[in-house]
N, CA and C atoms as a LAMMPS dump frame, in Angstrom:
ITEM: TIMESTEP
0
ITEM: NUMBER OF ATOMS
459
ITEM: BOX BOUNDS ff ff ff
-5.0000000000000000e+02 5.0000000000000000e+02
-5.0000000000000000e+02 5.0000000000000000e+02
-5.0000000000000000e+02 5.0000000000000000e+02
ITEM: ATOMS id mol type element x y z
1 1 1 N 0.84 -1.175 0
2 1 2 C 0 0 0
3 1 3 C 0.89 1.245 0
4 2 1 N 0.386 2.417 -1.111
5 2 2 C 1.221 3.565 -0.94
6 2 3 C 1.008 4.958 0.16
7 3 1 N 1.06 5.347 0.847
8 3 2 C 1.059 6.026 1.539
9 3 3 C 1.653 7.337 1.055
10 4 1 N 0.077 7.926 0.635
11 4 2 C 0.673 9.948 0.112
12 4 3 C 0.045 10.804 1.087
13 5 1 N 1.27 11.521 1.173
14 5 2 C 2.056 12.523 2.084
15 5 3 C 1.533 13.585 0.75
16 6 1 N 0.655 13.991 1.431
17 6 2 C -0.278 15.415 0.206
18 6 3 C 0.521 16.643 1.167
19 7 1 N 1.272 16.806 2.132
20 7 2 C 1.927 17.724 2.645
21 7 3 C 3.325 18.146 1.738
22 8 1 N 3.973 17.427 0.642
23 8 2 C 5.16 17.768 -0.443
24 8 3 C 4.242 17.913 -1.111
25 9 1 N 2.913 18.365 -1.716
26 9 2 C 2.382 18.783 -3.217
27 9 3 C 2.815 20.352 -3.321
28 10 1 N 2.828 21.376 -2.27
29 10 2 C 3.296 22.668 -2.908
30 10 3 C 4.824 22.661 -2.928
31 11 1 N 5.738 22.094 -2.565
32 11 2 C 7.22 21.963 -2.946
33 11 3 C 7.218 21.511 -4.366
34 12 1 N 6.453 20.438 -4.51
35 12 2 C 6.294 20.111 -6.149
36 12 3 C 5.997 20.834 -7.151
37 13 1 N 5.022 22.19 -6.726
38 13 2 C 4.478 22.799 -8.01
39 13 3 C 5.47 24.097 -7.923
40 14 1 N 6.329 23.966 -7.167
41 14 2 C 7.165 25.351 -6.901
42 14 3 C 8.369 25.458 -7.989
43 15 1 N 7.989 26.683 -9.032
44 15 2 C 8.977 26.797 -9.674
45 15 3 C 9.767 28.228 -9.736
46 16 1 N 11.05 27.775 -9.581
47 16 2 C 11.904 29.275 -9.525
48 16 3 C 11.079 30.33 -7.693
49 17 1 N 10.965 29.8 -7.337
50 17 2 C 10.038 30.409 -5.828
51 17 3 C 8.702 30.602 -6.105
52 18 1 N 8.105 30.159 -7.024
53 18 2 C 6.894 30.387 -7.632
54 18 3 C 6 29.365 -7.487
55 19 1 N 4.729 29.644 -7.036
56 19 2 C 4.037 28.468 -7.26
57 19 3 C 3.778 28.542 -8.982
58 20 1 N 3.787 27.34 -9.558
59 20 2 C 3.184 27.148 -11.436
60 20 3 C 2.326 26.179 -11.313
61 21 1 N 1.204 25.999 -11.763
62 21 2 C 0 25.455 -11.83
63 21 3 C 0.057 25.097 -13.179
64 22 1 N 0.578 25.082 -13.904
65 22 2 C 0.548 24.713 -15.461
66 22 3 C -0.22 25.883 -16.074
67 23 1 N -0.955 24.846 -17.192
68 23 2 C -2.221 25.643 -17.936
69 23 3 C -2.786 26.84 -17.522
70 24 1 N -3.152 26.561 -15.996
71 24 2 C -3.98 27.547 -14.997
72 24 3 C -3.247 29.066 -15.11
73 25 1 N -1.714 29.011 -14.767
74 25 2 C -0.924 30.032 -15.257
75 25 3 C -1.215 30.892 -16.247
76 26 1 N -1.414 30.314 -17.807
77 26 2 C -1.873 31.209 -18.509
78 26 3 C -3.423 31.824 -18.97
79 27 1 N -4.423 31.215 -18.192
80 27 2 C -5.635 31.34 -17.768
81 27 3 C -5.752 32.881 -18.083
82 28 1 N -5.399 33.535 -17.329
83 28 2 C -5.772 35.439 -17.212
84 28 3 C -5.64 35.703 -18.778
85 29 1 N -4.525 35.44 -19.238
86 29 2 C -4.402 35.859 -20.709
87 29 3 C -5.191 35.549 -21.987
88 30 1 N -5.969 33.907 -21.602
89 30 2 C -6.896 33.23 -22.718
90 30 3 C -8.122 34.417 -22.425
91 31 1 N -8.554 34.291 -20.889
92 31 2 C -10.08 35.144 -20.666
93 31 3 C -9.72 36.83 -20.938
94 32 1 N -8.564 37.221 -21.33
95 32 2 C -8.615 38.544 -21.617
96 32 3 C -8.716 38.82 -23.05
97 33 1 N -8.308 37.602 -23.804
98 33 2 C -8.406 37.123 -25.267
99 33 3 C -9.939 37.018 -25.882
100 34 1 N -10.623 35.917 -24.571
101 34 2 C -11.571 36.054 -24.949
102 34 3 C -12.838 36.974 -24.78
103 35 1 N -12.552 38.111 -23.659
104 35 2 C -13.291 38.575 -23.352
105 35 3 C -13.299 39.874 -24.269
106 36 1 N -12.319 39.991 -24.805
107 36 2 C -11.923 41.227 -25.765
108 36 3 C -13.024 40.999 -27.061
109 37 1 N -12.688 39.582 -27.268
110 37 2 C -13.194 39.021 -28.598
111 37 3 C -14.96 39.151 -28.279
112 38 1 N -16.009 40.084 -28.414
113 38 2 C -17.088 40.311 -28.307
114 38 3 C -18.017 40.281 -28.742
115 39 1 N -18.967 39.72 -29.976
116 39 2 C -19.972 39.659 -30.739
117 39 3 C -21.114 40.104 -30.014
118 40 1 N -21.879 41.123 -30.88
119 40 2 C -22.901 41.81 -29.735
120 40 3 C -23.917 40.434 -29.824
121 41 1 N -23.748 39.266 -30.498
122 41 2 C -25.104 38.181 -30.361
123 41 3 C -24.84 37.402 -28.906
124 42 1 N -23.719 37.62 -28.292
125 42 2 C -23.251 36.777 -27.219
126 42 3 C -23.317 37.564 -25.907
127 43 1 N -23.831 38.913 -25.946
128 43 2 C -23.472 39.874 -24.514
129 43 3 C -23.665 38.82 -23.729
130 44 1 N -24.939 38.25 -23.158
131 44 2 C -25.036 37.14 -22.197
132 44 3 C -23.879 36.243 -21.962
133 45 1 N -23.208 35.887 -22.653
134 45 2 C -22.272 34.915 -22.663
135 45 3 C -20.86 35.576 -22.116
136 46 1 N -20.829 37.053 -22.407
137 46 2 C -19.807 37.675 -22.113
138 46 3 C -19.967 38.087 -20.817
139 47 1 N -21.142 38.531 -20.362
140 47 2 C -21.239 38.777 -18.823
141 47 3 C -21.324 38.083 -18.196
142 48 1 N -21.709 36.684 -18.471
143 48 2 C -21.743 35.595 -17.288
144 48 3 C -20.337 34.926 -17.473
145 49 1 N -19.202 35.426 -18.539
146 49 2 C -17.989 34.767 -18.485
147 49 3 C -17.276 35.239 -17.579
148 50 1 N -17.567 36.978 -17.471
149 50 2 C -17.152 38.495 -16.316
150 50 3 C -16.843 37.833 -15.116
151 51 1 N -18.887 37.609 -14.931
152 51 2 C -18.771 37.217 -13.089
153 51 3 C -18.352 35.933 -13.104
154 52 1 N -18.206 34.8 -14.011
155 52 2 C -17.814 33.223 -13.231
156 52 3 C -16.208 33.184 -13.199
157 53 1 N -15.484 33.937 -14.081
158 53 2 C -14.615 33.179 -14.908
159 53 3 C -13.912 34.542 -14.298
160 54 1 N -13.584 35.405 -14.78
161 54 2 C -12.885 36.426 -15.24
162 54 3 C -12.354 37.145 -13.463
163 55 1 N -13.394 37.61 -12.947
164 55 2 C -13.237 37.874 -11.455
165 55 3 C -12.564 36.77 -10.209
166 56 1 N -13.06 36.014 -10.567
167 56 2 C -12.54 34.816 -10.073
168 56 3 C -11.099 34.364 -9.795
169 57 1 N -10.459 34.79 -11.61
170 57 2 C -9.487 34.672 -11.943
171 57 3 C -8.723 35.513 -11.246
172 58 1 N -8.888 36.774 -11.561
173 58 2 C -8.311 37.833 -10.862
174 58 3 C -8.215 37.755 -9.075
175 59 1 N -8.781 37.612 -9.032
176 59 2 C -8.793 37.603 -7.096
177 59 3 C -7.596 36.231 -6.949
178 60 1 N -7.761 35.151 -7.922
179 60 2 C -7.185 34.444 -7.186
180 60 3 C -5.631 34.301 -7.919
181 61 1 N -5.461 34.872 -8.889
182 61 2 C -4.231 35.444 -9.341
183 61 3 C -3.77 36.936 -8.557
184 62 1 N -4.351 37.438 -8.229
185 62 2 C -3.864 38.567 -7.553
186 62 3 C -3.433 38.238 -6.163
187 63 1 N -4.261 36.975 -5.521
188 63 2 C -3.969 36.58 -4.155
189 63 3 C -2.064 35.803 -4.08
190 64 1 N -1.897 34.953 -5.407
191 64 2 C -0.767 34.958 -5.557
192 64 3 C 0.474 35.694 -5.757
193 65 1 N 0.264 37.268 -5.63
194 65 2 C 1.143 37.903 -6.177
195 65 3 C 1.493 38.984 -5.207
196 66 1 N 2.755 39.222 -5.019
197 66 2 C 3.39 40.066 -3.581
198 66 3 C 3.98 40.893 -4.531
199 67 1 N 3.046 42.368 -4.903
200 67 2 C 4.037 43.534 -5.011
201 67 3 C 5.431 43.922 -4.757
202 68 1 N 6.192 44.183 -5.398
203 68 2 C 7.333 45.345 -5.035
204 68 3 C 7.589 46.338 -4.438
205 69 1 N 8.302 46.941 -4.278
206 69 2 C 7.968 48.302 -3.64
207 69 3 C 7.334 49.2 -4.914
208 70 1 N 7.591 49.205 -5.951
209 70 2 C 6.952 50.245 -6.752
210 70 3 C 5.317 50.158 -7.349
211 71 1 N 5.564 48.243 -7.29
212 71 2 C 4.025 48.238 -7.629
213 71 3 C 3.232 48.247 -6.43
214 72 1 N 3.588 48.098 -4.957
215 72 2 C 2.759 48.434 -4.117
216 72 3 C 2.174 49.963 -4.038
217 73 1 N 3.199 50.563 -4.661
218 73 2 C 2.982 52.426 -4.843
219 73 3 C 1.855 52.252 -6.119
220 74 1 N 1.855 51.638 -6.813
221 74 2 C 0.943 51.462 -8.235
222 74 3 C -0.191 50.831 -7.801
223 75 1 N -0.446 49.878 -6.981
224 75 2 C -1.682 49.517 -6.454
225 75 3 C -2.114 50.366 -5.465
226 76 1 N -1.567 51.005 -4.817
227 76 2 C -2.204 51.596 -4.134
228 76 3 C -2.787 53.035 -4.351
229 77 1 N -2.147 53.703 -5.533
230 77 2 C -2.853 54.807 -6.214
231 77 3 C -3.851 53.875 -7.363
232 78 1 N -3.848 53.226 -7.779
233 78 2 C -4.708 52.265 -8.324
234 78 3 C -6.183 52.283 -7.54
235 79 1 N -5.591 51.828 -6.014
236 79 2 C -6.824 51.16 -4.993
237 79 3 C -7.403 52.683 -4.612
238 80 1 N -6.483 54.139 -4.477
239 80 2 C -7.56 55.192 -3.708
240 80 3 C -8.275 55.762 -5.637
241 81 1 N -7.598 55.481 -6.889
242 81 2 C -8.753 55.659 -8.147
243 81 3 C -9.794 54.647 -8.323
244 82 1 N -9.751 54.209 -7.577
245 82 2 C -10.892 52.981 -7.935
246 82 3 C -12.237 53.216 -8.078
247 83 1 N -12.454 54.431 -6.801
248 83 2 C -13.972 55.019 -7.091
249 83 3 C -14.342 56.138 -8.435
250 84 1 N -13.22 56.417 -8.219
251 84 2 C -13.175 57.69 -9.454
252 84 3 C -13.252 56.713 -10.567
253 85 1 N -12.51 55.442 -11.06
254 85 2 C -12.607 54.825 -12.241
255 85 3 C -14.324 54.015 -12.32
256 86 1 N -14.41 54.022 -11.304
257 86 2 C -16.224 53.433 -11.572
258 86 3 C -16.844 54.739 -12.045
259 87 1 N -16.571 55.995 -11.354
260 87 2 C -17.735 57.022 -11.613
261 87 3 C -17.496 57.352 -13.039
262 88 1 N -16.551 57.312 -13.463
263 88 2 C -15.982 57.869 -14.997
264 88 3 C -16.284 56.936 -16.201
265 89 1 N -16.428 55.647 -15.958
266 89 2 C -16.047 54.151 -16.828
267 89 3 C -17.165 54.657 -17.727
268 90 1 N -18.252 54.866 -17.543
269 90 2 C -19.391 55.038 -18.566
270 90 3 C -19.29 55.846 -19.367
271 91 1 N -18.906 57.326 -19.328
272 91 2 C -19.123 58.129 -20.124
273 91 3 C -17.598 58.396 -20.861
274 92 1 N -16.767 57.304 -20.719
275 92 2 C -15.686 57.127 -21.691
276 92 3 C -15.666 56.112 -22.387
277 93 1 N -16.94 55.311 -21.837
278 93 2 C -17.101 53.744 -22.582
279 93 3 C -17.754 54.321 -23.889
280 94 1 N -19.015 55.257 -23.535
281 94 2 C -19.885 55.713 -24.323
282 94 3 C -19.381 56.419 -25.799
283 95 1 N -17.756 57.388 -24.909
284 95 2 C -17.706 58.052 -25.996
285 95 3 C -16.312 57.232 -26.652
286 96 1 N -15.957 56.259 -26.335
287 96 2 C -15.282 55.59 -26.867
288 96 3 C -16.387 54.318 -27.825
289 97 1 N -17.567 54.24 -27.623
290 97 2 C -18.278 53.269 -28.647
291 97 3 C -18.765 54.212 -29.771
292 98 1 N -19.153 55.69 -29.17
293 98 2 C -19.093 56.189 -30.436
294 98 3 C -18.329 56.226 -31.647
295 99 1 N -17.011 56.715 -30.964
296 99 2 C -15.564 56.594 -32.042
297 99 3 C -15.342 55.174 -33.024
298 100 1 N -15.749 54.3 -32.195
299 100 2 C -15.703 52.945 -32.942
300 100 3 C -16.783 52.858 -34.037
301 101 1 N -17.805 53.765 -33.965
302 101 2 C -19.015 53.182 -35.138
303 101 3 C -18.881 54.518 -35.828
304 102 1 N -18.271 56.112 -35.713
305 102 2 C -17.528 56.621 -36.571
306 102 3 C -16.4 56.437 -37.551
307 103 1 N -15.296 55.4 -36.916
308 103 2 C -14.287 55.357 -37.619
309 103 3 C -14.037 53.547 -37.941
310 104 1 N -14.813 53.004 -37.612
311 104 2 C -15.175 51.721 -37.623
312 104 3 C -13.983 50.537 -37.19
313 105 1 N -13.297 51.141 -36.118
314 105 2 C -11.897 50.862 -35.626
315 105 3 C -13.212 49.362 -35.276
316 106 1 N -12.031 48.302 -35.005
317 106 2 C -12.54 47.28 -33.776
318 106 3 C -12.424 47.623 -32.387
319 107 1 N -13.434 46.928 -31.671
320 107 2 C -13.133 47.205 -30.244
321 107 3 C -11.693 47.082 -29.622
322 108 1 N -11.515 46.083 -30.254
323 108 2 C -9.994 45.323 -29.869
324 108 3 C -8.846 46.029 -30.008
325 109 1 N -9.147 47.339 -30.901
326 109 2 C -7.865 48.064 -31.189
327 109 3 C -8.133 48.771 -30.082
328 110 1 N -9.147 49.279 -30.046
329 110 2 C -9.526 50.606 -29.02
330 110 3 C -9.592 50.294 -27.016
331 111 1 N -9.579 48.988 -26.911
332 111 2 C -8.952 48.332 -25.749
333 111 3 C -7.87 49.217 -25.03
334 112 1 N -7.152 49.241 -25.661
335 112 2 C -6.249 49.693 -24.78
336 112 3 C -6.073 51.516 -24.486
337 113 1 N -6.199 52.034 -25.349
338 113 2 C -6.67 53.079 -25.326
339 113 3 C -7.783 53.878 -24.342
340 114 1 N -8.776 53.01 -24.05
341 114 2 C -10.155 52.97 -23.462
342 114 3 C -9.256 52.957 -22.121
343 115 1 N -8.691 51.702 -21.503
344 115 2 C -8.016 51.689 -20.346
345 115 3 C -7.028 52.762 -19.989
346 116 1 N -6.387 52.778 -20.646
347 116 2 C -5.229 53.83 -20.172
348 116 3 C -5.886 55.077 -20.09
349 117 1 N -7.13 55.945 -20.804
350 117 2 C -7.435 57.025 -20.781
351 117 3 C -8.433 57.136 -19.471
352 118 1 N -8.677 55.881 -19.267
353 118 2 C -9.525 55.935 -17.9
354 118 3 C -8.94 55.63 -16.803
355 119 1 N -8.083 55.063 -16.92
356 119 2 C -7.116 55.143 -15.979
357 119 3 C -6.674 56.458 -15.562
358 120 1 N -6.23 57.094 -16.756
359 120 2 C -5.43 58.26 -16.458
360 120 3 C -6.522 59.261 -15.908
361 121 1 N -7.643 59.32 -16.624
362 121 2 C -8.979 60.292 -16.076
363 121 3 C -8.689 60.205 -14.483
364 122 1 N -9.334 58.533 -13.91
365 122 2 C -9.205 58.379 -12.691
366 122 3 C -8.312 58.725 -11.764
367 123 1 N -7.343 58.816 -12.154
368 123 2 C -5.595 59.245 -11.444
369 123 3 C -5.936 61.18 -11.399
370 124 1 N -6.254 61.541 -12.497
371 124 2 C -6.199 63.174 -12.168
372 124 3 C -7.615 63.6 -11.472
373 125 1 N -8.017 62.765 -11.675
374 125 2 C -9.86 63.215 -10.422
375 125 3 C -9.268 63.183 -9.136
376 126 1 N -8.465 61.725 -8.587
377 126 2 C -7.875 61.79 -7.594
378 126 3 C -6.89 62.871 -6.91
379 127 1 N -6.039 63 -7.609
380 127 2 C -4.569 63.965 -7.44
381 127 3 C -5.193 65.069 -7.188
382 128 1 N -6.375 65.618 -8.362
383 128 2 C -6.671 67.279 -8.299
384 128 3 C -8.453 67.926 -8.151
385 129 1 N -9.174 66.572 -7.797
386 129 2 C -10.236 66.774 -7.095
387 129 3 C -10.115 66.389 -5.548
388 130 1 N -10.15 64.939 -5.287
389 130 2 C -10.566 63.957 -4.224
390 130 3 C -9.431 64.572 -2.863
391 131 1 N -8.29 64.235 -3.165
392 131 2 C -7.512 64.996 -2.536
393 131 3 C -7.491 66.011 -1.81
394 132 1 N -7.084 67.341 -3.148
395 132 2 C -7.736 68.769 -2.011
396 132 3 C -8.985 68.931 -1.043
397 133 1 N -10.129 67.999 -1.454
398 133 2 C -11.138 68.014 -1.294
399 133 3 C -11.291 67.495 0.462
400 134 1 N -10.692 66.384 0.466
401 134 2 C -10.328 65.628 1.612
402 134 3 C -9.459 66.008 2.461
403 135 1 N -8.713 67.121 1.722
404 135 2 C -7.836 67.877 2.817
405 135 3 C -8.609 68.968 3.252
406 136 1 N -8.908 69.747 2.25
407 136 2 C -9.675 70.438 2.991
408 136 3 C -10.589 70.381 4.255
409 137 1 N -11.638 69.497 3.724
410 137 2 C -12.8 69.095 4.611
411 137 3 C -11.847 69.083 6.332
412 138 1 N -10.45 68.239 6.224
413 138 2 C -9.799 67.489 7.402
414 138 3 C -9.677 69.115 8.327
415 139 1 N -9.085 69.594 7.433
416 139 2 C -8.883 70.835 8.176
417 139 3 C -9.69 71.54 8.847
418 140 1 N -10.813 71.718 8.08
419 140 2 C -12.287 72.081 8.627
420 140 3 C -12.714 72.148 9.824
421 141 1 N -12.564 70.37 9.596
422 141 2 C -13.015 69.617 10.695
423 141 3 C -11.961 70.241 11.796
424 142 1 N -11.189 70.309 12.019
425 142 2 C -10.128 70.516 12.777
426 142 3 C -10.165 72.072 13.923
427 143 1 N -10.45 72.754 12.407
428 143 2 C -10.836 73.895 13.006
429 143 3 C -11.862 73.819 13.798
430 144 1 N -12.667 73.284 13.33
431 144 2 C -14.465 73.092 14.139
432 144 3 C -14.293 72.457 15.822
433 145 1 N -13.157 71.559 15.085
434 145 2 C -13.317 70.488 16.625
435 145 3 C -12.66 71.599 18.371
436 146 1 N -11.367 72.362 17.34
437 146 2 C -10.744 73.287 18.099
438 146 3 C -11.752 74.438 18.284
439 147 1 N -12.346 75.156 18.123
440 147 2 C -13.29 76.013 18.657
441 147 3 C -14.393 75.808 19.367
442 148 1 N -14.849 74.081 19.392
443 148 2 C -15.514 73.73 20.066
444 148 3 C -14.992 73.289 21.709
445 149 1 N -13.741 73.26 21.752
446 149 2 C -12.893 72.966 23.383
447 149 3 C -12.681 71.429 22.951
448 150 1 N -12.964 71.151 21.774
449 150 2 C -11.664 69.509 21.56
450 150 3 C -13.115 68.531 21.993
451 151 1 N -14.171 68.537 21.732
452 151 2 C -15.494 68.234 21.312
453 151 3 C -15.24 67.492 20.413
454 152 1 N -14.3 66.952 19.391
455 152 2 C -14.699 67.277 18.281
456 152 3 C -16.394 65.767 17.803
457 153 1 N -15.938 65.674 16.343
458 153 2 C -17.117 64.973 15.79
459 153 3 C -16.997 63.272 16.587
């Protein structure tokens, strides 16, 4: 009788300090392939690929992955645009589907473009709205709390 010791299976899949899962590895890249690839007869198929497949992926590829010091600086201005990139996503989606049925680009070209400009939107809402905005208010508050004898909120 063989007797497995399932306690050496992550030494086994460890490559270069890495866990590698095979196939699974290149997973993010097929569903970004395919999710790009869009036929308006399939929306259904594309949104239920979003929430099963695609999110999924991400959380649990992202759970594998320990920033740097620079990309922890990149996720984390990433993580305080995050609200700003939801409030914005529509009305650059919009005027980016226009451009596509003006100039009859594919979506697929205009991918990346779409991201980076919303990205970048989101990054300067942050820096030169959200910011001052939040400083301000702090100060406010500050003042308020100090004229009240340290009351504060």
């Amino acid at each position: 009788m063989v007797d497995h010791d399932h306690g050496d299976i992550p030494d086994r899949i460890l490559v270069h300090g890495r866990r590698s899962l095979g196939a699974i590895d290149r997973l993010p890249v097929v569903l970004f392939l395919v999710l790009i690839w869009n036929p308006s007869t399939l929306r259904w198929a594309y949104d239920l690929g979003v929430v099963l497949l695609a999110a999924p992926a991400l959380l649990f590829f992202g759970s594998r992955f320990e920033p740097g010091r620079i990309g922890s600086r990149i996720a984390a201005l990433l993580g305080d645009a995050s609200f700003a990139l939801y409030a914005i996503h529509s009305p650059v989606a919009h005027a980016f589907q226009w451009l596509e049925r003006k100039t009859g680009l594919a979506s697929a070209l205009l991918a990346i473009p779409y991201i980076l400009l919303s990205i970048t939107l989101a990054v300067a809402c942050v820096r030169w709205f959200d910011q001052p905005v939040r400083l301000a208010l702090r100060r406010a508050t500050r003042k308020t709390s100090a004229t009240m004898g340290g009351a504060g909120i």
